[in-house]
C-alpha positions in Angstrom: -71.8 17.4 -35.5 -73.5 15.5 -32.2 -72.4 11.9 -31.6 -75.1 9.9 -29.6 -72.7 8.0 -26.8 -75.7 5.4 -25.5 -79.0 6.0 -24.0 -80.6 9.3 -24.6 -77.0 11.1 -24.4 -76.2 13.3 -27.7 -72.8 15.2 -27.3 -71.1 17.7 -29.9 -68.4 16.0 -31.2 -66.1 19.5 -31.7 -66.0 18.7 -27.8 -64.4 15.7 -27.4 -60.9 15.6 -26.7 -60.1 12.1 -26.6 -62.2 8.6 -26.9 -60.5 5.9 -24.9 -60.8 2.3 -23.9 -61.6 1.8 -20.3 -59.9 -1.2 -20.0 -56.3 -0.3 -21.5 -56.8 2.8 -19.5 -57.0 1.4 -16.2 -54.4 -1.5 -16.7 -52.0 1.2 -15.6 -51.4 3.2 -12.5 -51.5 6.7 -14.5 -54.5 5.7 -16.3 -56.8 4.8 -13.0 -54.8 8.2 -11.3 -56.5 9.8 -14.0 -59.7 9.0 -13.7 -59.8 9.2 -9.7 -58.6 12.5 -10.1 -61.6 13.3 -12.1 -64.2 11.2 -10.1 -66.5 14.0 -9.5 -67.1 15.0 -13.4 -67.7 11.2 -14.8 -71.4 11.2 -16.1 -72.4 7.1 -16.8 -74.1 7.0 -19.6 -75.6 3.6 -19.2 -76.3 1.3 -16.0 -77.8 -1.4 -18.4 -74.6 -2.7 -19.6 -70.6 -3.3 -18.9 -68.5 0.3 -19.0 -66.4 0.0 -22.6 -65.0 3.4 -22.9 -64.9 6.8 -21.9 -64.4 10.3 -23.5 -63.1 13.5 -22.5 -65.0 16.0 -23.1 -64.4 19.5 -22.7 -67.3 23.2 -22.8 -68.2 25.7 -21.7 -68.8 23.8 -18.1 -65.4 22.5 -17.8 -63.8 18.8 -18.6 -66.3 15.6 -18.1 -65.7 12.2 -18.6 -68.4 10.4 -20.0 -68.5 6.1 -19.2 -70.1 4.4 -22.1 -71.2 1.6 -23.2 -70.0 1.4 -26.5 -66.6 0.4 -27.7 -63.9 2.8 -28.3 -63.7 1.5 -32.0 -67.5 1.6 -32.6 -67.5 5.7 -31.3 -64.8 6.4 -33.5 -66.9 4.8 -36.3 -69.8 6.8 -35.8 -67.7 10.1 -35.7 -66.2 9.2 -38.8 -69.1 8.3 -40.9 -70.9 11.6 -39.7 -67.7 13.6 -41.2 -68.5 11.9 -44.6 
């Protein structure tokens, strides 16, 4: 199943490893660790609005983090109501 993140960005959703809110996340020193360690592989979605979320997603290409727009909550929504 594909989940469309914002934009014109479709990803598989067997892919994602983890959905997250960008603000909880970097509250905390691990959390902003995190995603300075993985600088080079973020892909941002959309410039039009204010970063929400990210995901981790993992393929054949290795792990990326993807910033989106979109709420963590909203993301999970969508995955679930494509499951259904």
């Amino acid at each position: 199943m594909y989940l469309n993140i914002g934009g014109d960005t479709i990803i598989n959703s067997e892919n994602i490893v983890g959905i997250f809110d960008l603000d909880n996340c970097t509250v905390t020193k691990k959390g902003r660790d995190f995603i300075n360690i993985n600088i080079k592989n973020i892909i941002t979605v959309s410039l039009d609005e204010l970063p929400k979320s990210f995901i981790i997603y993992n393929d054949q290409k290795g792990v990326s983090l993807y910033i989106c727009q979109y709420q963590s909550s909203v993301l999970l929504k969508r995955i679930k109501q494509n499951l259904i």
